[in-house]
C-alpha positions in Angstrom: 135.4 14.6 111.1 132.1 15.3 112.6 130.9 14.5 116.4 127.8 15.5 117.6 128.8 15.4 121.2 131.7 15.5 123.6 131.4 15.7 127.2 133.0 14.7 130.8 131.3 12.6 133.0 133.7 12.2 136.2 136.6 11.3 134.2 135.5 9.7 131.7 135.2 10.9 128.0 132.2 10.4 126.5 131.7 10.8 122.3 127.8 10.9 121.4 126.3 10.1 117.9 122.8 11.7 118.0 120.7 9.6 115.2 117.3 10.8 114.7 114.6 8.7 113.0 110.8 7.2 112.5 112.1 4.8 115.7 114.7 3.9 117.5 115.3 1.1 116.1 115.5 2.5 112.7 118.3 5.0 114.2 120.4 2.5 115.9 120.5 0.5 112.2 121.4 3.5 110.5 124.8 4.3 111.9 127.3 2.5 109.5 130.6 0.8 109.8 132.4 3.5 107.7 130.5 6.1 109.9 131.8 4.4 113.4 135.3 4.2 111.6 135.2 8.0 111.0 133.3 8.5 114.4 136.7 6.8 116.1 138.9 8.4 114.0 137.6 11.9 115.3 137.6 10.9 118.5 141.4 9.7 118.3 142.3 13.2 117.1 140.3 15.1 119.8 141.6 12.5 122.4 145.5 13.1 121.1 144.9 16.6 121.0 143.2 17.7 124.0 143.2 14.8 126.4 146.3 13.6 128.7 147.2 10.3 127.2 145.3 7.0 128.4 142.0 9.2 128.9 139.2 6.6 129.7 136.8 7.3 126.9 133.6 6.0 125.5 131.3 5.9 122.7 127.5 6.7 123.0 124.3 6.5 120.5 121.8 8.7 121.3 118.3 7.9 119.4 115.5 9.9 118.7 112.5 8.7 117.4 109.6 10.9 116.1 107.9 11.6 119.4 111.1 13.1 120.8 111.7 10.0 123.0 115.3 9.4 123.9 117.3 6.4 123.9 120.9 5.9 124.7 123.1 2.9 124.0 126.1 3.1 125.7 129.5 1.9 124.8 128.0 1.5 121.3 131.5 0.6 119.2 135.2 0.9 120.4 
């Protein structure tokens, strides 16, 4: 699997799906179920391999629209 970005924030996990599109709208719609199943699946892998067990972890979206503004949804999916 594929995820765009992991980092740490205090000690929480955080997994970030960067979607880029005409809006941000348009980038939020386009991440699909089977993509968020393959997006947790990922994560449980990286979590199981590199994480001590019970890690606190989280899922963003990051959106982009075409004038390089940013948005972020957190907690997006579990």
């Amino acid at each position: 699997g594929e995820i765009d970005l992991i980092f740490r924030h205090g000690p929480l996990i955080i997994f970030a799906e960067v979607k880029a599109r005409k809006s941000h709208s348009a980038a939020a719609s386009s991440l699909s179920p089977k993509q968020s199943a393959r997006l947790l699946a990922s994560a449980e892998i990286y979590l199981a391999e590199h994480c001590p067990q019970g890690q606190e972890a989280r899922f963003d979206l990051v959106m982009v629209d075409t004038h390089a503004q940013l948005a972020i949804l957190e907690n997006c999916f579990q």
